[in-house]
C-alpha positions as CSV (number, residue, x, y, z in Angstrom):
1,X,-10.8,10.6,22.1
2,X,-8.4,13.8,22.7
3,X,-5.3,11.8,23.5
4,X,-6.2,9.8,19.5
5,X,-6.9,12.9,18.1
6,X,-3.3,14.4,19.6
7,X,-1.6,11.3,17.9
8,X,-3.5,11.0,14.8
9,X,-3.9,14.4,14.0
10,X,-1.4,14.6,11.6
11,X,-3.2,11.3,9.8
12,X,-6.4,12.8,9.9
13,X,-5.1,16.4,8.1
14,X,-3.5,14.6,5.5
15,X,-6.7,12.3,4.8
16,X,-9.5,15.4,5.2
17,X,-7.1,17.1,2.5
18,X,-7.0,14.4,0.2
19,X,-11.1,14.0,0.9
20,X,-10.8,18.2,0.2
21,X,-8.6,18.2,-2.7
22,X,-11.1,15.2,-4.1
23,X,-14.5,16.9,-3.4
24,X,-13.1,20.5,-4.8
25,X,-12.3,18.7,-8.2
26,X,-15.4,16.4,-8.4
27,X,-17.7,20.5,-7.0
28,X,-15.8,22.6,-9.8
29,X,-16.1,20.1,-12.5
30,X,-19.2,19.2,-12.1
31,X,-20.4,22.9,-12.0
32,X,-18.5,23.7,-14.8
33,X,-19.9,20.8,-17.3
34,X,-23.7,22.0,-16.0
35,X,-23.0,25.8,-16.7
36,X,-20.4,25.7,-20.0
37,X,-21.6,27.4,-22.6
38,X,-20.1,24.8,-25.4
39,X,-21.1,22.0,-23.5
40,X,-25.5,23.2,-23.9
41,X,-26.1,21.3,-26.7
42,X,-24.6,18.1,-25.1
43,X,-26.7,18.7,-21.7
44,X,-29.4,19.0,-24.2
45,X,-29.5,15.5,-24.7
46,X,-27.7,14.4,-21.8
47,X,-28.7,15.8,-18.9
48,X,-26.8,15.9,-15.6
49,X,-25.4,12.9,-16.6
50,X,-22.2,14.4,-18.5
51,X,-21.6,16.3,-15.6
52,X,-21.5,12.9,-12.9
53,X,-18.8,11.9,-15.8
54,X,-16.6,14.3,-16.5
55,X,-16.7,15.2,-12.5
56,X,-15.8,11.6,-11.5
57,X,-13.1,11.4,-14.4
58,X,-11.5,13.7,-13.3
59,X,-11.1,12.7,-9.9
60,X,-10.4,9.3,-10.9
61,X,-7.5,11.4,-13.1
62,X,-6.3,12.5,-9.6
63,X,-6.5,9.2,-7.6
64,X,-4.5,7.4,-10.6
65,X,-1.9,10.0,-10.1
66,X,-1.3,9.1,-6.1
67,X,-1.9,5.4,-6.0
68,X,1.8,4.8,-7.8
69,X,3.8,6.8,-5.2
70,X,3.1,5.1,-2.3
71,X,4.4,1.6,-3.4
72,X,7.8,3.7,-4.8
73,X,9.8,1.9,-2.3
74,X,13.3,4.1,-3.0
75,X,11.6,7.1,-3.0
76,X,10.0,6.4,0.5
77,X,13.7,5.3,1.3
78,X,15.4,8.7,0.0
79,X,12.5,10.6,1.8
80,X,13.0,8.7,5.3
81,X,16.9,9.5,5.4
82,X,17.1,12.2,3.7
83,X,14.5,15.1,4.7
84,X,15.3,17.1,7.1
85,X,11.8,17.6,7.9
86,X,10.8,14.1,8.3
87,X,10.9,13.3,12.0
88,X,8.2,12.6,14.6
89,X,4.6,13.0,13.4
90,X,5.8,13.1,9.6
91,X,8.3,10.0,9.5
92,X,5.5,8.0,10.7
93,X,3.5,8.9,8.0
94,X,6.1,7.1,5.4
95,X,5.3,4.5,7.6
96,X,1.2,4.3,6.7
97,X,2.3,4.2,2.9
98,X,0.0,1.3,2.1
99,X,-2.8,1.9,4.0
100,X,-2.5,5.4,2.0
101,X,-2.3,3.0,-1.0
102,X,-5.3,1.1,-0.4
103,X,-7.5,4.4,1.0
104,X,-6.1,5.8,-2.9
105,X,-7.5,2.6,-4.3
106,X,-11.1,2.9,-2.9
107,X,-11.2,6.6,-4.4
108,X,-10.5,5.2,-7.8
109,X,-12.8,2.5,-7.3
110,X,-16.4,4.5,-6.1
111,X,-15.1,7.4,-8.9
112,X,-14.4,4.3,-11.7
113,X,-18.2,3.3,-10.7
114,X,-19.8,7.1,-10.8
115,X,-18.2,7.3,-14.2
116,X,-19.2,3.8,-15.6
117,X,-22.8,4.5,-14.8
118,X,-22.8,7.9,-16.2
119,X,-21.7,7.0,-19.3
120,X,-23.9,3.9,-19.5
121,X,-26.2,6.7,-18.8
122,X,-24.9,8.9,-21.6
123,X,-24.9,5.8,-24.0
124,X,-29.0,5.5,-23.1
125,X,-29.8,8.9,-23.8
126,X,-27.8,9.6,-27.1
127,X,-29.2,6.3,-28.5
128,X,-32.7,7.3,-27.3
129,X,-32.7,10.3,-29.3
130,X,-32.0,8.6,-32.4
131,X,-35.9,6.9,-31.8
132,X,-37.8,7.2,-35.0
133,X,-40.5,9.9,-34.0
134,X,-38.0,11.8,-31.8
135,X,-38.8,15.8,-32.3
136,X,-37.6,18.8,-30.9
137,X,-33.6,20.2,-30.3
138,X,-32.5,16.6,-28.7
139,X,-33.9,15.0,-32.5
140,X,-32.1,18.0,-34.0
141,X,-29.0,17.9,-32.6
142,X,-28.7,13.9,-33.1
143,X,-29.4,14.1,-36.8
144,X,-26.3,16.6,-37.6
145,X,-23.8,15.1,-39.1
146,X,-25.4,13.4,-41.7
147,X,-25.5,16.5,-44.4
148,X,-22.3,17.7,-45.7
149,X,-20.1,20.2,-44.0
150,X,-21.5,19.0,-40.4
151,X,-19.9,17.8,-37.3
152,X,-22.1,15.2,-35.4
153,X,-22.7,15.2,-31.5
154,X,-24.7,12.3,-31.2
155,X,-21.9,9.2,-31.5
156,X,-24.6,7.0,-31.7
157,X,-25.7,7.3,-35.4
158,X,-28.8,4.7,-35.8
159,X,-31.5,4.0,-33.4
160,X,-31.3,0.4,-35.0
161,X,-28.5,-1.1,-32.4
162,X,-28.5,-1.2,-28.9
163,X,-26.0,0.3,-26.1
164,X,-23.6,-3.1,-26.0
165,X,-22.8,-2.7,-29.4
166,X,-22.4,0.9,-29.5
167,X,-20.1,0.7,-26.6
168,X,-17.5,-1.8,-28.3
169,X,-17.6,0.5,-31.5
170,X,-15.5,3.6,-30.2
171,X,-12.1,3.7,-28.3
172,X,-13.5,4.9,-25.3
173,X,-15.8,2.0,-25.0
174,X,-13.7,-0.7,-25.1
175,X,-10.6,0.7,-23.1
176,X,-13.6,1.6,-20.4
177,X,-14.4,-1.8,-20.8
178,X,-10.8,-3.4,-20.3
179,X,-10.0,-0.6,-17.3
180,X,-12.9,-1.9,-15.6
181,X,-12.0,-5.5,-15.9
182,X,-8.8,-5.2,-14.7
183,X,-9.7,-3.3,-11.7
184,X,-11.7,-5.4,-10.4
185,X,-9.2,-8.1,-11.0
186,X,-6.7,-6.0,-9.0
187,X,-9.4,-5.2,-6.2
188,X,-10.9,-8.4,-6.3
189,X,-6.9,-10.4,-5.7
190,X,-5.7,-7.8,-3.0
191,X,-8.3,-9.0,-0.8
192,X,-6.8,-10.0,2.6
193,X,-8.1,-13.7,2.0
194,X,-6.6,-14.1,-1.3
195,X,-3.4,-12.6,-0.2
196,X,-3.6,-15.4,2.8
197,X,-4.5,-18.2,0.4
198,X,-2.1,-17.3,-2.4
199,X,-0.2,-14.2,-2.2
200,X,1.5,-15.4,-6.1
201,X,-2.1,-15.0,-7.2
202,X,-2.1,-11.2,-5.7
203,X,1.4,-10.7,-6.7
204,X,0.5,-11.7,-10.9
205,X,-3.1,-10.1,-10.8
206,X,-1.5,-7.0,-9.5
207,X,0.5,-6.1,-12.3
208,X,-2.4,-6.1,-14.3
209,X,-2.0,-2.2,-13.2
210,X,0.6,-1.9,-16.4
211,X,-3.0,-2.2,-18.7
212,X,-5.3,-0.4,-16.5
213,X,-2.7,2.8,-17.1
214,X,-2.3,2.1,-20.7
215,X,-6.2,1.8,-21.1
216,X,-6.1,5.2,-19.1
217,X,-4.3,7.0,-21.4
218,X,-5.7,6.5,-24.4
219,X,-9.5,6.1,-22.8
220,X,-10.4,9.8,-24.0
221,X,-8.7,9.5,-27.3
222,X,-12.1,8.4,-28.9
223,X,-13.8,11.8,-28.3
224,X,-17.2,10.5,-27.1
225,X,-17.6,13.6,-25.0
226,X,-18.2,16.2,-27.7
227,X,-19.1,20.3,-27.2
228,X,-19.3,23.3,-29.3
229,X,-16.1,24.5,-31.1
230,X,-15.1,28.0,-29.9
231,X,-15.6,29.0,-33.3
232,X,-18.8,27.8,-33.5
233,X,-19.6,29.6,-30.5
234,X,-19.0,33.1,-31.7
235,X,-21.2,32.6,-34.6
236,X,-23.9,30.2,-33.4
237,X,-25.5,32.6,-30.6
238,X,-27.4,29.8,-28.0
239,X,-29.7,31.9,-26.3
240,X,-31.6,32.7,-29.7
241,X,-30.6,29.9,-31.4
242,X,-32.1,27.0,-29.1
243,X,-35.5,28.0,-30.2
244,X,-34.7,28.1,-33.6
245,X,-33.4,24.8,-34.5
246,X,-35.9,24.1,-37.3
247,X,-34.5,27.1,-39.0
248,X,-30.3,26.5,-38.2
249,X,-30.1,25.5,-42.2
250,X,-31.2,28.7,-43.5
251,X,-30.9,31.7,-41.0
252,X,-28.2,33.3,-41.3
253,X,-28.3,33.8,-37.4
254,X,-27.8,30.8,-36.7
255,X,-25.5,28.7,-38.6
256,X,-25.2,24.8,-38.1
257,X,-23.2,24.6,-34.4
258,X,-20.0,22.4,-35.1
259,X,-18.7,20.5,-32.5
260,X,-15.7,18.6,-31.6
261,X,-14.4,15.9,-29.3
262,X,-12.7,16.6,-25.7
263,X,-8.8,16.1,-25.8
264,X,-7.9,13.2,-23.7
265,X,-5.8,14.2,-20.6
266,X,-5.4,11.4,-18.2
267,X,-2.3,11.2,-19.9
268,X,-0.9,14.5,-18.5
269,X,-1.7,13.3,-14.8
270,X,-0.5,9.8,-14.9
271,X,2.4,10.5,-16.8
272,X,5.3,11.9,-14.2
273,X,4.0,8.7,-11.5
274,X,4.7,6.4,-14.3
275,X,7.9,7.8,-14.8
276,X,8.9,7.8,-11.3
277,X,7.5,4.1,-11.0
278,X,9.3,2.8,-14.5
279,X,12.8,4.2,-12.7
280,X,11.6,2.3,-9.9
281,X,12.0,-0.9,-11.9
282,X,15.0,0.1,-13.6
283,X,16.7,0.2,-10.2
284,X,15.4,-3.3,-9.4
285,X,16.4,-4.5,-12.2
286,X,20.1,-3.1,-12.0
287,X,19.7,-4.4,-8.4
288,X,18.5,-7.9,-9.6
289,X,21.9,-8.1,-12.2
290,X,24.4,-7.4,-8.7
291,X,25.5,-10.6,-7.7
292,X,24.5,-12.1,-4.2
293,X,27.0,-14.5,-3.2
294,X,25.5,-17.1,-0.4
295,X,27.8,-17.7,2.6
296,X,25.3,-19.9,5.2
297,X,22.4,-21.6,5.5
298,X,20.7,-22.7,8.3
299,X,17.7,-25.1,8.7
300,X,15.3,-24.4,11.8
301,X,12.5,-26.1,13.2
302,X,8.9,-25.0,13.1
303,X,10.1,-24.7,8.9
304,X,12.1,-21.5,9.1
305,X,15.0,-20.9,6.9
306,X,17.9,-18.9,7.8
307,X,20.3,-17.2,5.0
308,X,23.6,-15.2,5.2
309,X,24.2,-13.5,2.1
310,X,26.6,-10.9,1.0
311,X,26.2,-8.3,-1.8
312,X,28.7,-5.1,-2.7
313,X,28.0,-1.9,-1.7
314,X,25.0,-3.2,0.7
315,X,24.4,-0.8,3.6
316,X,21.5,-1.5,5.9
317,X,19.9,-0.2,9.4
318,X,17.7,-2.2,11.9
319,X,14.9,-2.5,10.8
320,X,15.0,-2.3,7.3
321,X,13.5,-4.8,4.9
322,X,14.8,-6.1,1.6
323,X,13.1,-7.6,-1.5
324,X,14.2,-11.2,-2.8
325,X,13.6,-13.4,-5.9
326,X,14.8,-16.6,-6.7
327,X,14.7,-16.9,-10.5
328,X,14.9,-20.7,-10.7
329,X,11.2,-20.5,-8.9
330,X,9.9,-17.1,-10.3
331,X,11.0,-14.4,-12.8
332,X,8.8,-12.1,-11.8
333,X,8.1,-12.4,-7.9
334,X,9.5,-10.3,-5.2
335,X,8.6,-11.0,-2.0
336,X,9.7,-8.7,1.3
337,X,11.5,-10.3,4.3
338,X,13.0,-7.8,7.3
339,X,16.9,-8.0,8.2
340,X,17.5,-10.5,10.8
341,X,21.1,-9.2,11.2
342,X,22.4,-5.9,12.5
343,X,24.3,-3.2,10.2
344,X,27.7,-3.7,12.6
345,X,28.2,-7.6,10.9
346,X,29.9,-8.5,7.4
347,X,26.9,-10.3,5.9
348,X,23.2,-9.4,6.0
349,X,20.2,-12.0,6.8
350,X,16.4,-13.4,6.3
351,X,14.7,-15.6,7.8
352,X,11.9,-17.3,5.8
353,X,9.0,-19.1,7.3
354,X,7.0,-21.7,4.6
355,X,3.7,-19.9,4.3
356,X,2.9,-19.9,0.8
357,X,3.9,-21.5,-2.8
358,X,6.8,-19.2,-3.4
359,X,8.3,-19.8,0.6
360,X,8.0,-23.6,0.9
361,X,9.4,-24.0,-2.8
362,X,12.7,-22.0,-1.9
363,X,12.9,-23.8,1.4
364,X,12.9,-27.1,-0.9
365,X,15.1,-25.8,-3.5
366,X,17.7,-24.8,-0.6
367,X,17.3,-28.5,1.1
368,X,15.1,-27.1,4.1
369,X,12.4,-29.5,4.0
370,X,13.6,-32.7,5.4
371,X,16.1,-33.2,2.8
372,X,19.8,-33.7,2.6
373,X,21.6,-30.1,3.2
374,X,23.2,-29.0,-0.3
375,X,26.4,-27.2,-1.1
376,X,26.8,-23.6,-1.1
377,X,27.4,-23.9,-4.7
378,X,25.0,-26.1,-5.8
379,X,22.3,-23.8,-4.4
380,X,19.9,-21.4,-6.6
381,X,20.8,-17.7,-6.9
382,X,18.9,-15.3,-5.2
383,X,18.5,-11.4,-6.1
384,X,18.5,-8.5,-3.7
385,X,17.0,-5.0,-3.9
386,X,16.9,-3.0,-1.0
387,X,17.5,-2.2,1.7
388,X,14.1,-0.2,2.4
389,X,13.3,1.8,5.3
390,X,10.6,0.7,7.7
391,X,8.7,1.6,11.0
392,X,10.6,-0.5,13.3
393,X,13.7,2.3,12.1
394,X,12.4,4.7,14.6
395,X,13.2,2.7,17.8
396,X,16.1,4.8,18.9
397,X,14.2,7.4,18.3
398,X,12.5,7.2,21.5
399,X,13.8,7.3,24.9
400,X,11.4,4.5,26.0
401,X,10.4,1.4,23.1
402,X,8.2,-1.4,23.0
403,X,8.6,-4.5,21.1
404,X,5.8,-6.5,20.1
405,X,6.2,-10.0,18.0
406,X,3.9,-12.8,17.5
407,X,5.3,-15.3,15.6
408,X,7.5,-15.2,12.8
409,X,6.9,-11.3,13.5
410,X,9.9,-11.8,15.9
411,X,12.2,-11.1,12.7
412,X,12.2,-7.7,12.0
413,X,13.1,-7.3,15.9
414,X,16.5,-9.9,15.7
415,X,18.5,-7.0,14.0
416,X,17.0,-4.6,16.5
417,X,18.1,-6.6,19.6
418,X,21.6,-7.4,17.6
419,X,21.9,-3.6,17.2
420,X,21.1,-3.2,20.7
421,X,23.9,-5.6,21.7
422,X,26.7,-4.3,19.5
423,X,25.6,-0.6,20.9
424,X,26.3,-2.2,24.4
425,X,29.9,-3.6,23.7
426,X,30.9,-0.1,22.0
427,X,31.4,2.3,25.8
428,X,31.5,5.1,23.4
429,X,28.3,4.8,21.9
430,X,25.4,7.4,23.1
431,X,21.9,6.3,22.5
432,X,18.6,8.3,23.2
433,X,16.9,5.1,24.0
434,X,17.5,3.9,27.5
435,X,14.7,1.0,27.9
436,X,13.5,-1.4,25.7
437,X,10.2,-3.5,26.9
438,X,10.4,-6.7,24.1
439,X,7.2,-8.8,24.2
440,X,7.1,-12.2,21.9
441,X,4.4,-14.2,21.8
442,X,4.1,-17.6,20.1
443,X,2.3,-21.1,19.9
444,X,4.8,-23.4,19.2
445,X,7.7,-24.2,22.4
446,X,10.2,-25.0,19.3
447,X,10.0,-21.5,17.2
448,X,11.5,-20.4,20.6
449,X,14.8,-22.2,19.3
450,X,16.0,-20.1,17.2
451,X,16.0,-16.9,18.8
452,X,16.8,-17.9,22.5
453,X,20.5,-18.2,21.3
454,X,20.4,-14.1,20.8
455,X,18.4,-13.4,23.5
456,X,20.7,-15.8,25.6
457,X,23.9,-13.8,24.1
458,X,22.5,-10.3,25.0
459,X,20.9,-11.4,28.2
460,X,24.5,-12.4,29.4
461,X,25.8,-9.3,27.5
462,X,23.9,-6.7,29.6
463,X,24.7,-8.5,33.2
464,X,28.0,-8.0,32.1
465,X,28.0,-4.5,31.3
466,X,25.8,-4.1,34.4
467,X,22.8,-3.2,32.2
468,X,20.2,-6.3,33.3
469,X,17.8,-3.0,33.2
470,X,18.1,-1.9,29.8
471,X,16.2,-4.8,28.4
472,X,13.0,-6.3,30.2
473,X,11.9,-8.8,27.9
474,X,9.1,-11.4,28.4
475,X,8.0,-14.4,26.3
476,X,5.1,-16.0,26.2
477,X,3.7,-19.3,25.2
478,X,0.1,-20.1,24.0
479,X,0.4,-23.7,23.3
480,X,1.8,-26.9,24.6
481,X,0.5,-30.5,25.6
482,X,0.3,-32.4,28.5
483,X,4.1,-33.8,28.3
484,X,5.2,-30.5,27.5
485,X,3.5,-28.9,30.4
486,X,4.4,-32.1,33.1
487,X,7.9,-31.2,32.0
488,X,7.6,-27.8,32.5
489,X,6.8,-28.3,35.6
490,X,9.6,-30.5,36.8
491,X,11.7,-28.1,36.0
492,X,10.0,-24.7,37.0
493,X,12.5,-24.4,40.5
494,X,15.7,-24.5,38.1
495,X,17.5,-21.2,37.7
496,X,17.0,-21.0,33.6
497,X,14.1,-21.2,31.7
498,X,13.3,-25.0,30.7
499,X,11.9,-23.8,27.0
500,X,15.0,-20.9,26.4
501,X,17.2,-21.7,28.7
502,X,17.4,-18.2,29.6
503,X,17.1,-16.4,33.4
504,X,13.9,-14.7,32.6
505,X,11.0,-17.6,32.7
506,X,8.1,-18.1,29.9
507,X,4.7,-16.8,30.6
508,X,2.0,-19.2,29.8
509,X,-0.7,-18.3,28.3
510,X,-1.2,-14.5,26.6
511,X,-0.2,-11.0,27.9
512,X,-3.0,-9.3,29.8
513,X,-2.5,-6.0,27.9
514,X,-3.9,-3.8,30.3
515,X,-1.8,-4.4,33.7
516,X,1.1,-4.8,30.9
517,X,0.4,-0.8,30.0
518,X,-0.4,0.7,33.6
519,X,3.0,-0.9,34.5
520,X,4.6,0.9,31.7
521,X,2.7,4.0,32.1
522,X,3.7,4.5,36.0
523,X,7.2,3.4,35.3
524,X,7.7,6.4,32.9
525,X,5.5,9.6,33.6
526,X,5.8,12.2,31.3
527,X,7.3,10.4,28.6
528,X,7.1,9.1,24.7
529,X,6.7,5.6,24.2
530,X,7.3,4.0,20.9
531,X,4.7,0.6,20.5
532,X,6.4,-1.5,17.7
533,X,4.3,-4.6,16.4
534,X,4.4,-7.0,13.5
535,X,1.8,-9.7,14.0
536,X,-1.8,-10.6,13.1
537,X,-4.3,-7.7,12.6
538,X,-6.9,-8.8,15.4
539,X,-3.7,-8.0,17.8
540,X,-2.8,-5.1,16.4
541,X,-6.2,-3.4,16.8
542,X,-5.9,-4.1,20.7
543,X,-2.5,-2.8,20.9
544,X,-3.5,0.3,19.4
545,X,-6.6,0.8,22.0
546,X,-4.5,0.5,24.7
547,X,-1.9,3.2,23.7
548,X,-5.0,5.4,23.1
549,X,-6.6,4.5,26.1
550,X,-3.2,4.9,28.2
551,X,-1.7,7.9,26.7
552,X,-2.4,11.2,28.8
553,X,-4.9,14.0,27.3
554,X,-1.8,16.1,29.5
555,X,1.1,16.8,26.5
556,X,3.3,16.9,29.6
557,X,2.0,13.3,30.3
558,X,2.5,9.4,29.3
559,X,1.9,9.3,25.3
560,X,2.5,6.1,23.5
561,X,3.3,5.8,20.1
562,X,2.0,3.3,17.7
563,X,3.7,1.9,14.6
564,X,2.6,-0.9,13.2
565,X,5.3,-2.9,10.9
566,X,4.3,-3.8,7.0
567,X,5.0,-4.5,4.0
C-alpha cells in the first residue's frame, strides 16, 4: 500500500483536488440558492429542489470546461517538450490524459443526472401550484403575471397541461432535452465493447460533442430559473411581506415583487476550451492539406501493413504516435498508429494490423489482402498530423527500462529498439539508460516475421559493439499446433532460434511475472525502473501489481515505474 501510494501520489492529489474543487462548487452553490434573499420566493414553491439544480449546473459548468483539454493532442505535445517542470512524477501525468478524460466524463454524467431530476422536480412543483384550489404564497406567487405591470415566476402558466409539454415549450427544455440525448449517445458508444466491435461507430457518435456544447450554451438562455430583481428587493421587504401576500396589490409596503430570469453562463466556462479545441482542428486541418508522398509498402503476414511515408518539415522521437486518414475511405476519421521507425532515418513509418472497418478497408485499398501489389502511384493518399508525444517517450529517461508488447503492441517499441540501435553505432552518443529488459508476447509463430529481422539486426549490432548486455530480450509464444511444435523440436539443439532465427530462443507458453520481477529487482537494488506496456487491459492490471508489489517502501530501494501506452 505505501510503496502505491509513493508512486501514485501525485495521481491521487490531482484527482482529490478535482473531487475538492467539485464538492466546493456543488457546497457554496447549493448554500447560496437555499439562503439568497432574491431567490425566497422561488424556494417558496420549489423547495430544495432549485438548489440540487443550480449546485449540479454548475459543477457540470466546471466538468464541461476540463473534458476538452485532455484530448488537445498539441497542447499535451507543447506541454511534454516544452515545460521545464514536466519531468518525473508530472510528465507521467500527460501520460494518464484519457483516463483524466473519462474520470471528467463520469463528473458530467452523475451532475447531468442531479440536474435533470431537479428540474423534472422543479417542472412538478411550478405546475402543481397552478392546481385550481391552490391557496396561500405558493398560489400567489404563481398567479403573478397575469395583471398588468407584473413579472411572472411561475413558467408554467396553466394547470391544464402536463410536465412533457411544458418542458418542450421553453429553450431550456428542449436544449436539456437534446444535451441529454446526445450524452448518452457519446457515453453509451465509448463503451470498451463498442469501441472493440466498431471503433467508426465511437469515432461518428463522438462528435456528437459539437451539439452537446452548442445545447450548453444557449441551455440557460430561456430563463426558467427566475428570482427577485435587486430592485424589487429594496422595495419589496420579504420578512414582512411573506405574510402579507393577500395584501401585495394595495399596501404600499409591499409592492408586487418583480422578478427576472438567471443570465445564462455556461457560455463563459466552455468558451476558452472550445477555442483552444477549434485551433486544435485548424491545425489538423492545415496538417491534413501537407502532402504525404508514399515511398514503400510492405505486405506482412498475420494481415499487417507496413508504410514508409515522407512529409516536409516532419520531426519525430521514439515513441511518438501520429494520426492518419485516408480520404478515399473516410473524410472524417482519424485513427492513431505509433512510429515504427526511429527519428535518425529519412522516412517515418506505421504499421497497421486489420482490426476494424476502417483498417481492413485501407489494407484493401493498398492491395494487402491477397491481392495483386499496386503502384506507388496508383495508391490512395493518406494525411498526417502529428507527431504526438506518448508514454513510451520516457524510456531514456530511466537508467533501467522494461518493455512490454503483446501483440501488435510490439509497434510502438520498433522505433524504440531502432533508436536504441542507431544510439549504439554513434561511440559519441551518452545515454542515461544502460539496460533494456524487452518482453513480447504473442499467439501466432508468423507475427514473429516481421520483427525478428530488427531484432536479428540489433542483436548482431550489440555483439559487435561488445554490448550483448545492453539488451536482454525474451519472446514468448502462446500458440502453436502439433506440426509446429514436432518441428520445434527437431530443431531445439541448433544454435538460432527455429521461429526468429535469432541466438536468444522462444519461451513457450506465458511469462511467469513474478520470478520475471524478483530477477529484475535483485539485479538492480536501489534503482528506478521504467515498466512500458501496450497490450490488452487484463495484462496490464497484472503488470501494474507486480511493480507495486515489488517496488521497496525504502526510497533508497527498487521502485518500478509504470506507464501504460494509449491512445
Amino acid at each position: 500500500m505505501g510503496c502505491w501510494i509513493l508512486h501514485e501520489g501525485l495521481t491521487i492529489i490531482l484527482v482529490l483536488l478535482w473531487l475538492g474543487v467539485n464538492l466546493y462548487l456543488f457546497i457554496d452553490t447549493f448554500c447560496w440558492y437555499e439562503e439568497e434573499e432574491s431567490f425566497y420566493y422561488t424556494r417558496a414553491i420549489l423547495g430544495s429542489a432549485l438548489a440540487w439544480a443550480r449546485a449540479s449546473a454548475l459543477c457540470l459548468n466546471f466538468n464541461c470546461m476540463l473534458i476538452l483539454l485532455p484530448i488537445s493532442r498539441n497542447l499535451i505535445s507543447f506541454i511534454r517538450g516544452t515545460s521545464i517542470c514536466c519531468r518525473g512524477p508530472w510528465r507521467r501525468q500527460l501520460d494518464k490524459n484519457l483516463k483524466f478524460h473519462k474520470l471528467v466524463a463520469y463528473g458530467i454524467a452523475v451532475n447531468a443526472t442531479i440536474h435533470i431530476v431537479a428540474h423534472v422536480l422543479n417542472l412538478e412543483h411550478y405546475h402543481a401550484s397552478q392546481a385550481e384550489g391552490a391557496e396561500g404564497l405558493v398560489a400567489a406567487l404563481s398567479k403573478l403575471g397575469n395583471a398588468l405591470n407584473e413579472t411572472y415566476l411561475n413558467p408554467v402558466r396553466t394547470f391544464h397541461t402536463n410536465t412533457i409539454t411544458e418542458l418542450l415549450r421553453t429553450t431550456a427544455g428542449i436544449t436539456g432535452l437534446v444535451i441529454s440525448l446526445a450524452l448518452i449517445l457519446i457515453m453509451t458508444s465509448s463503451t470498451e465493447f463498442i469501441r472493440r466491435v466498431s471503433y467508426e461507430l465511437f469515432w461518428y457518435t463522438h462528435h456528437v460533442f459539437i451539439i452537446f456544447f452548442i445545447g450548453l450554451a444557449i441551455h440557460g438562455a430561456g430563463g426558467i430559473v427566475r428570482g427577485q430583481t435587486p430592485e424589487s428587493l429594496s422595495l419589496h421587504n420579504i420578512t414582512f411581506c411573506r405574510n402579507h401576500h393577500a395584501e401585495w396589490q394595495a399596501a404600499a409596503l409591499c409592492p408586487v415583487p418583480q422578478f427576472s430570469g438567471k443570465e445564462p453562463s455556461a457560455w463563459k466556462w466552455v468558451l476558452g476550451p472550445v477555442v483552444l479545441y477549434a485551433c486544435e482542428r485548424i491545425i489538423r486541418f492545415w496538417r491534413f492539406q501537407q502532402e504525404v508522398v508514399i515511398t514503400k509498402v510492405v505486405s506482412h503476414p498475420s494481415r499487417v501493413l507496413e508504410l514508409h511515408m515522407k512529409k516536409r518539415g516532419f520531426q519525430m522521437a521514439p515513441g511518438q504516435y501520429i494520426l492518419v486518414q485516408c480520404p478515399s475511405i473516410s473524410r472524417l476519421e482519424w485513427h492513431p498508429f505509433t512510429l515504427t521507425s526511429a527519428p535518425q532515418e529519412d522516412f517515418f513509418s506505421v504499421h497497421i494490423r486489420a482490426a476494424g472497418d476502417w483498417t481492413r478497408a485501407l489494407l484493401e485499398a493498398f492491395g494487402a489482402e491477397g491481392q495483386t501489389p499496386k503502384e506507388l502511384w496508383s495508391l490512395p493518399r493518406l494525411a498526417v498530423d502529428g507527431p504526438f508525444g506518448a508514454a513510451l517517450t520516457d524510456v531514456f529517461h530511466y537508467p533501467v527500462s522494461v518493455c512490454i508488447a503483446a501483440g501488435i503492441g510490439v509497434t510502438p517499441f520498433a522505433a524504440l529498439l531502432k533508436s536504441i540501435w542507431y544510439k549504439c553505432c554513434d561511440s559519441q552518443t551518452r545515454m542515461k539508460l544502460s539496460k533494456v529488459y524487452f518482453y513480447w508476447i504473442c499467439r501466432e509463430a508468423r507475427a514473429f516475421e516481421w520483427f525478428a529481422n530488427l531484432l536479428l539486426s540489433l542483436e548482431t549490432r550489440m555483439s559487435e559493439q561488445g554490448k550483448t548486455h545492453f539488451l536482454s530480450y525474451h519472446i514468448f509464444l502462446t500458440g502453436w499446433d502439433e506440426n509446429q511444435a514436432l518441428h520445434i523440436a527437431l530443431h531445439w539443439d541448433e544454435n538460432t532460434d527455429v521461429i526468429t532465427g535469432l541466438k536468444q530462443k522462444t519461451f513457450y507458453g506465458r511469462p511467469h511475472w513474478d520470478d520475471e520481477f524478483k530477477r529484475m529487482a535483485y539485479s538492480h537494488p536501489g534503482s528506478s525502473i521504467g515498466m512500458f506496456f501496450c497490450g490488452p487491459k487484463a495484462l496490464s492490471r497484472t503488470l501494474q501489481r507486480m511493480c507495486r508489489l515489488y517496488s521497496s517502501a525504502d526510497p533508497r530501494g527498487v521502485h518500478f515505474y509504470y506507464n501504460e501506452e494509449s491512445f
